[in-house]
C-alpha positions, 0 to 999 in steps of 0.5 A: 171533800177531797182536798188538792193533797188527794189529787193525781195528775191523771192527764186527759182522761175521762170521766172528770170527777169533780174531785173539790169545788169552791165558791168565790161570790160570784164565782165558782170552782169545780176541780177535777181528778184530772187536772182541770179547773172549771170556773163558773162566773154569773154575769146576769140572771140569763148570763154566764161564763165557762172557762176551763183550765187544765193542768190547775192552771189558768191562763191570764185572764185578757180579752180584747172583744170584752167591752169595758161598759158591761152590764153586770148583776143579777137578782138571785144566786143560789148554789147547792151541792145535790146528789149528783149534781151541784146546781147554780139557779138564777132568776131565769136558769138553772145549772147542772154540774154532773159530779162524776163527768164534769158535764154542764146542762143548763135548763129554763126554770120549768125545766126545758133543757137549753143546752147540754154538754155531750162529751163536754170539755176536752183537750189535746196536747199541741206537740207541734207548738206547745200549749193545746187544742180546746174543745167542746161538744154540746148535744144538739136539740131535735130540731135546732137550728143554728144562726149568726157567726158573722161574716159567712158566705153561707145560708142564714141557717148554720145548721149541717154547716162547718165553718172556721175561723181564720181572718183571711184575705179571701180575694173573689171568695165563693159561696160557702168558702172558708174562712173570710176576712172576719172571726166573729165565734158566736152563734145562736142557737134555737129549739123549742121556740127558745133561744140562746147564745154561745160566744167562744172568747178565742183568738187563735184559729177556732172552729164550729160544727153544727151537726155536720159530722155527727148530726147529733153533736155540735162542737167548737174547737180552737187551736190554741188557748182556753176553753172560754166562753159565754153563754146567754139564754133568751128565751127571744132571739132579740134578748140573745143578741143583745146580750152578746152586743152589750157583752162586746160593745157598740160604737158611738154614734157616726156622722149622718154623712157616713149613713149617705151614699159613697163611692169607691174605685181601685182607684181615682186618679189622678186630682183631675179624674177626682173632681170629674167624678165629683162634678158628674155626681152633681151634673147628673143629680145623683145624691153622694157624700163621700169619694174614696182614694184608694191606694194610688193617691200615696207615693210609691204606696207608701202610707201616709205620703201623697204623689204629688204629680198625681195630687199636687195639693190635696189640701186644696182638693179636698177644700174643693171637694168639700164645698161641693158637699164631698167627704174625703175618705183614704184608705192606709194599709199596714205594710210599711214599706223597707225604705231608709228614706221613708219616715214612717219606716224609721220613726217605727225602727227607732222605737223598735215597733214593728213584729218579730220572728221568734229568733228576733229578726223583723217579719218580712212580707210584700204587699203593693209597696214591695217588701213591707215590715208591720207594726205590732198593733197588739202594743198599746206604745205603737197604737199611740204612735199610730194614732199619731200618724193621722195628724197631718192628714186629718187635721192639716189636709181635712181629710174626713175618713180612713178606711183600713184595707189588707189588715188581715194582715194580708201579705203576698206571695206565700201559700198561707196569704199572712204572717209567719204564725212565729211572729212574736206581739206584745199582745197587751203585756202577754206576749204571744205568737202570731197564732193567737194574735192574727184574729185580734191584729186588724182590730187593733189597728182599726182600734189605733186608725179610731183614737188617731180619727177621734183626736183629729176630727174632734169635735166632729165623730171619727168615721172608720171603716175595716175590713178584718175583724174580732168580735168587739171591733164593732166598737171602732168602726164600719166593716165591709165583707170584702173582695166580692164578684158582680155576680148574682150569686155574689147578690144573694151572698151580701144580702146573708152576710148582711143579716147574719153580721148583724145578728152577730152584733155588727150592724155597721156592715155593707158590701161592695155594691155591684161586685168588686171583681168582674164587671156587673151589667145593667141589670144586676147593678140596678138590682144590687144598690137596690138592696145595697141602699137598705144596707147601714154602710152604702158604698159602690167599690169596684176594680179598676182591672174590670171597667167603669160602676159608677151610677151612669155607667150603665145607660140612661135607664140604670142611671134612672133606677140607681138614682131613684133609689139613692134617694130614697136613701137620702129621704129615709136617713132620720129612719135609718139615723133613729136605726142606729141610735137604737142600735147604741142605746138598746144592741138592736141590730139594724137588719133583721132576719126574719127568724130574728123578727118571729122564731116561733114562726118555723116559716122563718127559720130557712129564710134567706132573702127577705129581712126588716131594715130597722123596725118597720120596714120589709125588704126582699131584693130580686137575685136572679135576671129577668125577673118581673117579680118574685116569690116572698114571705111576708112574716106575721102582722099586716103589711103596707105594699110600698108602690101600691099601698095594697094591705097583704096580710102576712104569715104568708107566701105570695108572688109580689111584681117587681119590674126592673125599676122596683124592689119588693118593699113593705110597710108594717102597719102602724108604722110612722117613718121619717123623712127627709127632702131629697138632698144631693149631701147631707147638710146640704138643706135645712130640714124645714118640715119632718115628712112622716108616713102614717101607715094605719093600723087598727090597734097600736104601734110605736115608733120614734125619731131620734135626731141631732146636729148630725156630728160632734158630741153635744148629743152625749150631754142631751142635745138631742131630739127623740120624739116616740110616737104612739099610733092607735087606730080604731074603725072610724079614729085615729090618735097619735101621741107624741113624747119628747126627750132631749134638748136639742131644738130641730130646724123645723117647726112643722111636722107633715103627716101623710096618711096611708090606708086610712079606712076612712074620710077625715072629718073632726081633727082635735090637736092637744084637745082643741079642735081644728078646721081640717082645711086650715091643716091640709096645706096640700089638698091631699091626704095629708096634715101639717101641724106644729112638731111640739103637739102632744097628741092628734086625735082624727075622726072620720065623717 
């Protein structure tokens, strides 16, 4: 073996002849002729990290997107050193360091290759600022394809495609347009109906290309940093996916009134305007939880302050509010205004937290304040004094939530839209420009907006909401994609971005619903909170400059639809509630892409309309005017038409009618989905009866409801109620069983089951093995049942 003392700096040439290797338990060392280091960590059996360093160093060792709960272990590691190649093997891997060119191939154990290097790691000095540019390039399988990245206005499928990575304030981006307001760098990759994952762990402005220049090559880069990432072998999509989200972490769960319908405006004021928004929605019977306040409720647009001609006592007006069943919602922004007079302005001067040029003076930038310095969320001392910040309006005035706008951080008024890229951040204790810092700087705001919440709402959940994002913000907080335009285009947009944040590990995720630049018409409203209410964060937001989206501002008809579908919202709440517990609990997104559902269907791998919320239910929104119908893809399996209850078999295409009033909607068979009553807020009934709709299936299926006090954390100490239900259907039977867990005790006794496509006519019901007069159960002279919530099992038999 060749010892350091051999080794000559050679500089960046290839090959990278590994020159000494090491082993460190878990870790493993592979030093070359040229001066890199790669070291090799096993995560789990199907998760591993690469991380290169050049010149034999490595840089500090710090990740803001790395959750602290990560799972960690495998159940085999063997390492060998072959001819010519050292291998690691695992219980579901292999890999393969070629000796002479440092190459990675990594294979399944009957050995498919997954992914290989092509040129692999390399690098070049960054004369401009120091340090260098990393690269990376892989050989891209026959036929693979490419999905996830997070927010890209782009088609499901990456694959052709190019794409940066840049948190940017992208006001009315198009179609394709790079970059946005997000940096999620991880992506999916899929050939051979076997998937895997990649995760570039980089801050600094980085870039994928998915066979876009060299239709045989796909690369990522970034400008600065290490090259650092993970890499996770499936062979499902959906383990893929998992990997990545328990890897970055999820939130708690929200408040149910977070999963409600929201409305938004830049902006309502003043009080007077607020309340006539809020009494409307109840006039006109249209369920909504939370109003927003955009930045015209501060004084002088100064954060944490209130106008009081405009709100004279937003004490009481959010009391008002409240009572009337309406959650508050504030929008706080990072530019704080330059003024002497302004408290939060001097409470950050004195303790010297706002950011830095690299000569020392203070970052200057305007925003709707005017001239704006910004705190340096990347030093733990300014979160803490952030989160502060919160207690007046949280806890004093009952503010219920914050949303975090222009965190890019946006500035005004310069050619590149942020800050000086010399900006110096504490960067947690590894000082750092404003290069490697921007990507991360709205995560640590939200992160300081979600510890500030959580102190001050407690013992109630914080709910947050942002718009710039890294990967692992999903920890603090909802996200929305941003400054959109009522467009249909704009329609098809929400619904990819959608799907791929969610495959990205951020299933927190809605849209501007009906557009925020431009103004919809009826129509494409209508079509737009259609899909908008199948989105986990639902919420109407629009520019004052561009009239009136509020659900009646379109005629009567619209008002119909709109409010037909918010309450479909509302009664589907313990579905999209069990939704987000699974979420949680497991990392299952809450929207599915069709290839997510089935990649071995190659059907699926181009679709980009079609999507499963949750498990069970199909969603296929209508994007182009006038239509009566539309064109879908029902993917494997059997599924129940929503309206009709017409049974489609599925691994087909077929033309489904949907008139202005109707969205393409499926069931999968077997299904049992939750239900509510309509209700104009959430808390505003008691639940006294849980409504499933049973949707037959010859074979089985399992489904569940997770449920409990809607708020606090009693639920971290088991008070909560998750009830699976096992449904298997025979020619002439049904039985479903049921199975319990948690301690919190539901409001209502009685669960009402509704029978969908049942093949036959009810005769001997059993309930726990005892027979029951079907009449005495039928309550409603329908095809329906009512039984008490603690049965076991239900065994229905046909005449």
């Amino acid at each position: 073996m060749i010892t350091n003392t051999d080794i000559k700096k050679t500089g960046n040439q290839f090959p990278n002849r590994i020159v000494e290797f090491k082993e460190e338990g878990d870790k493993f060392y592979f030093t070359t002729n040229n001066g890199v280091i790669l070291e090799v960590t096993i995560l789990r059996d199907s998760a591993m990290r690469f991380r290169y360093a050049t010149e034999f160093v490595f840089e500090d060792d710090f990740s803001y997107a790395i959750d602290d709960d990560v799972s960690l272990g495998y159940n085999l590691l063997e390492f060998k050193e072959e001819i010519p190649y050292f291998t690691i093997t695992t219980s579901k891997i292999k890999v393969f360091i070629d000796k002479e060119s440092l190459k990675v191939t990594i294979e399944d154990l009957k050995g498919l290759i997954i992914n290989e290097d092509e040129v692999g790691f390399h690098w070049e000095e960054n004369y401009d600022f120091g340090g260098n540019t990393v690269k990376m390039s892989k050989i891209t399988q026959t036929g693979e394809n490419f999905y996830g990245m997070g927010d890209k206005a782009s088609h499901i499928n990456l694959k052709g495609k190019k794409v940066s990575n840049w948190v940017t304030d992208s006001y009315a981006y198009g179609k394709d347009q790079e970059p946005l307001y997000k940096t999620i760098p991880f992506y999916v990759g899929l050939h051979n109906e076997v998937a895997y994952g990649i995760f570039f762990d980089n801050s600094f402005g980085s870039y994928f290309d998915f066979a876009h220049e060299r239709r045989n090559t796909t690369s990522f880069w970034a400008d600065g940093g290490e090259m650092n990432y993970y890499f996770f072998y499936g062979p499902k999509i959906e383990q893929v996916v998992e990997a990545y989200t328990d890897l970055t972490g999820v939130p708690e769960l929200p408040p149910l009134w977070a999963l409600g319908f929201h409305q938004s405006k830049w902006s309502y004021y003043p009080e007077k305007q607020v309340k006539k928004i809020a009494s409307t929605f109840r006039k006109l019977q249209i369920p909504c939880d939370a109003i927003y306040l955009d930045i015209d409720y501060m004084q002088g647009f100064r954060c944490f302050t209130w106008d009081n001609r405009r709100f004279p006592n937003p004490k009481k007006m959010v009391d008002e509010l409240y009572k009337e069943g309406f959650k508050t919602v504030t929008m706080i922004d990072p530019g704080i205004k330059i003024d002497r007079d302004y408290w939060v302005y001097q409470q950050a001067m004195d303790n010297d937290f706002f950011c830095k040029r690299a000569d020392g003076p203070h970052f200057k930038g305007k925003v709707w304040p005017g001239d704006c310095k910004f705190p340096d969320f990347t030093n733990p001392e300014v979160r803490e004094w952030w989160s502060g910040l919160y207690k007046e309006m949280i806890a004093d005035i009952g503010v219920h939530g914050v949303w975090n706008d222009m965190n890019e951080p946006a500035v005004m008024e310069v050619p590149t839209k942020t800050a000086n890229l010399d900006v110096r951040h504490d960067y947690d204790g590894h000082p750092c420009s404003h290069r490697k810092a921007h990507n991360i700087y709205g995560m640590q705001m939200v992160r300081a907006t979600f510890d500030g919440l959580k102190k001050f709402t407690f013992p109630k959940r914080p709910f947050v909401l942002t718009r710039a994002a890294y990967s692992g913000t999903q920890r603090y907080c909802a996200t929305w994609t941003g400054d959109n335009v009522a467009t249909w285009e704009h329609l098809w947009i929400s619904n990819v971005q959608m799907q791929r944040m969610s495959m990205s590990g951020y299933s927190f995720v809605g849209c501007d619903i009906g557009g925020f630049a431009e103004q919809p018409n009826g129509e494409l409203f209508a079509r737009w909170v259609q899909l908008g209410v199948f989105h986990p964060f639902c919420r109407v937001h629009s520019s004052g400059d561009h009239g009136d989206q509020e659900p009646w501002s379109f005629g009567e008809e619209i008002t119909d639809i709109v409010r037909k579908y918010i309450e479909l919202r509302y009664e589907l709440l313990p579905y999209l509630y069990t939704a987000f517990y699974r979420y949680v609990k497991e990392g299952v997104p809450m929207i599915k892409s069709l290839v997510y559902y089935d990649q071995e269907d190659t059907q699926t791998h181009f679709r980009t309309d079609e999507f499963l919320f949750g498990d069970q239910i199909l969603v296929c929104p209508v994007q182009e005017p006038n239509a009566k119908g539309r064109r879908m893809y029902l993917p494997k399996g059997k599924w129940y038409n929503f309206f009709t209850e017409e049974l489609v078999e599925g691994g087909v295409e077929k033309f489904v009618e949907a008139d202005l009033d109707k969205i393409p909607l499926f069931i999968k068979e077997g299904a049992i989905i939750p239900k509510y009553p309509v209700q104009q807020y959430v808390g505003e009934k008691e639940i006294e009866t849980l409504v499933v709709d049973v949707y037959f299936k010859e074979g089985t299926e399992v489904s569940m409801v997770y449920e409990d006090q809607m708020d606090g954390y009693d639920y971290k100490k088991g008070r909560f109620s998750l009830r699976k239900f096992r449904l298997k259907g025979k020619s002439n039977e049904l039985i479903i069983q049921q199975y319990k867990d948690g301690s919190f005790i539901t409001s209502y006794k009685t669960i009402k089951m509704r029978f969908h496509g049942l093949p036959f006519k009810i005769g001997i019901i059993e309930l726990d093995n005892e027979k029951v007069n079907y009449e005495t159960v039928n309550y409603y002279g329908d095809n329906s049942i009512e039984i008490s919530k603690d049965f076991t099992e239900i065994h229905l038999v046909g005449i």
